[in-house]
C-alpha positions in Angstrom: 15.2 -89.7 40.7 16.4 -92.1 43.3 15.4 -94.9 41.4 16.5 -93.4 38.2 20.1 -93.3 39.4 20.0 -97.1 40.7 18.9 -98.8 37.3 21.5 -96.3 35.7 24.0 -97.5 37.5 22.6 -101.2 37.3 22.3 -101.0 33.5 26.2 -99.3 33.3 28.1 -101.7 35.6 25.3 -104.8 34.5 25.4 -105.6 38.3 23.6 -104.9 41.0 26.7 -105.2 43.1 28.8 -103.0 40.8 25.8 -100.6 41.1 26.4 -100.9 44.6 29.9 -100.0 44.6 29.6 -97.0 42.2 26.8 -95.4 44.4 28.5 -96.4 48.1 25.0 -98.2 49.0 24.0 -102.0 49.7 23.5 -104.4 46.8 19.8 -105.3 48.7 19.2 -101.2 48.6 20.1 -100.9 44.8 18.2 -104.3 43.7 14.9 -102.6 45.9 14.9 -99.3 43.8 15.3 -100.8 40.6 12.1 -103.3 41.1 10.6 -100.5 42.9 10.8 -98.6 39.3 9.8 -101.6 37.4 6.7 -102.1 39.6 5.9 -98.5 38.8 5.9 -98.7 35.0 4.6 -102.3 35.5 7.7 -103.5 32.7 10.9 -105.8 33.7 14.1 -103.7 32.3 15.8 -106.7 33.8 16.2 -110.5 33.2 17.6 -112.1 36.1 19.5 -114.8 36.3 21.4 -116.8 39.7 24.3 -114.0 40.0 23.5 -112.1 36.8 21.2 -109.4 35.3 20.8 -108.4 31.5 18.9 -105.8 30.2 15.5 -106.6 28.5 14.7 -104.7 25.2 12.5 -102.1 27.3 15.6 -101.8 29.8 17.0 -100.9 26.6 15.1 -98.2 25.2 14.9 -96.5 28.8 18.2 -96.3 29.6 18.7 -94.9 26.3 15.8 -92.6 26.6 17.2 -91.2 30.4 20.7 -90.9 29.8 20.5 -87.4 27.7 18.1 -85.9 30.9 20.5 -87.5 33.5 24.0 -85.7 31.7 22.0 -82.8 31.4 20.8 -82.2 35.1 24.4 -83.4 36.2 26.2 -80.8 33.8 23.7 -78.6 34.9 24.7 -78.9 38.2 28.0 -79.3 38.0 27.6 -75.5 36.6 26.3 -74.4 39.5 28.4 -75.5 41.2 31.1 -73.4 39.7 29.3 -70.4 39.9 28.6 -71.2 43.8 32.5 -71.7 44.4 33.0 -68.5 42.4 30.7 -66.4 44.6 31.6 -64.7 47.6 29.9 -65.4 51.2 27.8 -62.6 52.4 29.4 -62.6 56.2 27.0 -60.3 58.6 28.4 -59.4 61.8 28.0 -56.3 64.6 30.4 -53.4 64.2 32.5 -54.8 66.8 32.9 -57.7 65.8 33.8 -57.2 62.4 36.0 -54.7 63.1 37.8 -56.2 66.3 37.5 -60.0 65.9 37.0 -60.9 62.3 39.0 -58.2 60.2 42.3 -59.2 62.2 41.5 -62.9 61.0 41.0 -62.6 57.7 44.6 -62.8 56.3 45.2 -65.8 58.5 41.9 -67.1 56.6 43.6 -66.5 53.2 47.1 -68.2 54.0 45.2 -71.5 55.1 42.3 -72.6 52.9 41.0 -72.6 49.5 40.3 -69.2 47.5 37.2 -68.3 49.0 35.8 -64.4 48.6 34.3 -63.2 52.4 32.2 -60.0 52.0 32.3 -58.6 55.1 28.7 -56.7 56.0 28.8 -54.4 59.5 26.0 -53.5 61.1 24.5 -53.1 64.5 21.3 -53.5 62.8 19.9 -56.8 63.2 18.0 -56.6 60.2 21.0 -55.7 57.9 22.7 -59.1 59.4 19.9 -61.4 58.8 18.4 -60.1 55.4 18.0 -62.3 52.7 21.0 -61.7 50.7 23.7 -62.4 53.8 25.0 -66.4 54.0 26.5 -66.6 57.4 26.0 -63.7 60.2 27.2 -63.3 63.6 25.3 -61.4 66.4 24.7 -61.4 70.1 21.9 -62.9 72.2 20.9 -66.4 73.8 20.7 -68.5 70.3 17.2 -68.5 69.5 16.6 -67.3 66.5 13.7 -68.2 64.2 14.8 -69.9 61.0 18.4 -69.8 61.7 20.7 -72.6 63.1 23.0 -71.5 65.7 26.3 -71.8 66.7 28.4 -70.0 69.9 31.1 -68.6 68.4 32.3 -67.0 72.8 30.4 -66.2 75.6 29.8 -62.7 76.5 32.4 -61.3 79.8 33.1 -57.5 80.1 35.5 -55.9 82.0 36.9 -52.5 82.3 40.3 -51.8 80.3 42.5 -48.7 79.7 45.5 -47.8 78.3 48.9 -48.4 80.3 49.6 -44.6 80.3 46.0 -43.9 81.7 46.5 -46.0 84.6 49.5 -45.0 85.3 48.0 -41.0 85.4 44.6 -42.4 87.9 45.6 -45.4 89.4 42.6 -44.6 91.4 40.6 -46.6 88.5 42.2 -50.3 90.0 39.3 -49.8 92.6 35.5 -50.3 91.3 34.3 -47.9 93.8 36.2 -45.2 92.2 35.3 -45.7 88.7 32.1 -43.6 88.5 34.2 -40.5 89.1 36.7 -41.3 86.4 36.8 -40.4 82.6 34.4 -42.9 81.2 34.3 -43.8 77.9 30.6 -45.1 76.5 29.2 -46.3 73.7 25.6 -45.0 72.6 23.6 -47.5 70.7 19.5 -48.6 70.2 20.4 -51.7 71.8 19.0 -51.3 75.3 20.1 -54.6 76.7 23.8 -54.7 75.5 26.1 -54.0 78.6 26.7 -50.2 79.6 28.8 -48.7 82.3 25.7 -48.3 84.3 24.6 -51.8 84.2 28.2 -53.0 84.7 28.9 -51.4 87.9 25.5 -52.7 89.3 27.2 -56.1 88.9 29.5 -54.7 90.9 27.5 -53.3 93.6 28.9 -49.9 92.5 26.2 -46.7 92.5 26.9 -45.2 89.0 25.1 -42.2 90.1 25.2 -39.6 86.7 28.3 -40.6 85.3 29.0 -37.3 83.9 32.5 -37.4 83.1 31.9 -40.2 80.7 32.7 -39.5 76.9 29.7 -40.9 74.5 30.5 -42.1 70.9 27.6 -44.2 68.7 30.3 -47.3 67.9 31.7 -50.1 70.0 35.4 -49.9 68.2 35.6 -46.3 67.9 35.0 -46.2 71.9 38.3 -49.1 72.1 40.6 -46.7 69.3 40.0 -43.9 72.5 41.1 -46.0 75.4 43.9 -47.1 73.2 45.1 -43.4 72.9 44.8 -43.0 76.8 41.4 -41.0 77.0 39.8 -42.9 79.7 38.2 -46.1 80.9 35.8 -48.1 78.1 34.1 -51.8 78.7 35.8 -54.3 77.2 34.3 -57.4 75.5 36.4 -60.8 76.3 37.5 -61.5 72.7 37.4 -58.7 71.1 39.9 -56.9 72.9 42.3 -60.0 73.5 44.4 -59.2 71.0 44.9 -55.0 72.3 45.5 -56.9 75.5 47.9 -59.5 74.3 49.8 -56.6 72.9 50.1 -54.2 76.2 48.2 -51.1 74.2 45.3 -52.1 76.8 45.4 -53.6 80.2 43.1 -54.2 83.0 42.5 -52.0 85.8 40.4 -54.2 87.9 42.6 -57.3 87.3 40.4 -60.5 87.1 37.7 -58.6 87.9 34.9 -59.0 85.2 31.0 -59.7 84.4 30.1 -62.4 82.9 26.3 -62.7 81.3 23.7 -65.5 80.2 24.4 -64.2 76.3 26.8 -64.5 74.4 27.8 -64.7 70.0 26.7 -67.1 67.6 27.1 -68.3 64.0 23.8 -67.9 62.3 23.1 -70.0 59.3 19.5 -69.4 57.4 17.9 -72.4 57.5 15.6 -71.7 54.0 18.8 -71.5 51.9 20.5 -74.0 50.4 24.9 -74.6 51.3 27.4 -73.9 49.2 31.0 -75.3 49.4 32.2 -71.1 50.6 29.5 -70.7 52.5 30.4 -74.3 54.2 34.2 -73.5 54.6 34.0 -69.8 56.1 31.4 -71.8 59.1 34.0 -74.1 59.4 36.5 -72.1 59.7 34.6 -69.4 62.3 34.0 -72.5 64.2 37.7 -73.8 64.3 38.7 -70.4 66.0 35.8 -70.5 68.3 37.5 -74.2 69.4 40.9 -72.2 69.6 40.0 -69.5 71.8 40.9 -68.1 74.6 38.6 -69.2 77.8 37.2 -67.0 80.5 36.1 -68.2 83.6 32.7 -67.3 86.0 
């Protein structure tokens, strides 16, 4: 097809430096794939003279015979094309992340590119976020995943948060040590490794001991909505509760205090699959707010 496209272009312009200019490659490049073709069919579709080219009569009949085939694979993809535009990109992401960090976004994504359609899949299944049909997902670990190309979106620091009102009630909770023996809120979920209040205040050099006054619910932003209406302490994941902080509806008992692990959230884009101009723009666009975010330190 390579070759195909030089000689077409050669036999349109009737130059192999007009080729050149139409295709963006060297003169040298175009004048090698068209003898390269003629070699192949052992036939000259060109006579050459010092600093011209004509078509012979078998130039001729080829470029008449290739021209149907070449409009038809170019209309052909200039259809799908149109369909791909059309289509919306399949964007897998956590629970907590697609309700706390993208959702928020998304009308600042429709003010300031081109109509693309996002549909938005949540799940703390990694499965569900990497099946076949999802285009771009978004999960936590340490970027290795097989047949995926990845991208940090943020690292991964936690820190305990509250609402204002809370704090103001148990201002005991602006010591670690204390923290066991307030009301804890925690999240419940298959995912062993992801931080817990227990694993948290190790970091700490806290004893969590049985944490029974802690208050258990099986989703990441349903554990934030309850901090937000004063019911206790939850974890809170840099980035995903800037915005609750930015606001004043959450604040931070321990001040700067925080953890800060090895993982963190990237872009995932299947490698089998081929782009699309949506599925293109929503990466780019993930990626320009990963440039524009906020930083935490160690």
């Amino acid at each position: 097809m390579d070759y195909l496209l030089a000689f077409e272009a050669a036999a349109d312009q009737m130059s192999f430096a007009g080729a050149a200019r139409q295709l963006n490659i060297s003169e040298t490049a175009i004048s090698r794939k068209v003898r390269l073709l003629e070699l192949h069919f052992g036939l000259d579709f060109f006579s050459r003279g010092h600093r011209s080219i004509e078509l012979t009569a078998q130039g001729r009949e080829f470029q008449a015979r290739i021209l149907p085939a070449l409009e038809l694979l170019r209309s052909a993809a200039d259809d799908m094309l149109k369909t791909s535009q059309k289509r919306p990109v399949v964007l897998a992401a956590t629970n907590s992340v697609a309700s706390l960090w993208l959702t928020p976004r998304l009308h600042d994504f429709r003010q300031t590119t081109k109509p693309v359609s996002i549909m938005l899949v949540a799940s703390d299944n990694d499965d569900e976020c990497l099946a076949e049909t999802v285009d771009l997902a978004i999960l936590r670990g340490d970027g290795d995943w097989k047949g995926f190309e990845a991208e940090r979106l943020f690292g991964e620091t936690v820190f305990p948060v509250c609402s204002p009102d809370f704090l103001a009630r148990h201002p005991e909770v602006t010591e670690a040590k204390n923290l066991p023996a307030a009301p804890l809120i925690e999240v419940s979920s298959s995912h062993t490794e992801w931080m817990n209040w227990r694993i948290f205040l190790s970091h700490l050099g806290v004893n969590g001991g049985r944490l029974d006054r802690a208050t258990l619910f099986n989703a990441y932003p349903l554990s934030i909505q309850a901090a937000v209406d004063g019911l206790g302490v939850a974890l809170g994941w840099a980035h995903l509760v800037d915005p609750l902080l930015d606001s004043g509806q959450l604040v931070r008992p321990l001040g700067d205090q925080q953890v800060r692990t090895e993982h963190g959230y990237y872009l995932l884009v299947p490698k089998n699959r081929p782009a699309f101009p949506g599925r293109s723009e929503v990466a780019d666009w993930l990626m320009q707010m990963s440039a524009n975010r906020k930083r935490y330190g160690p």
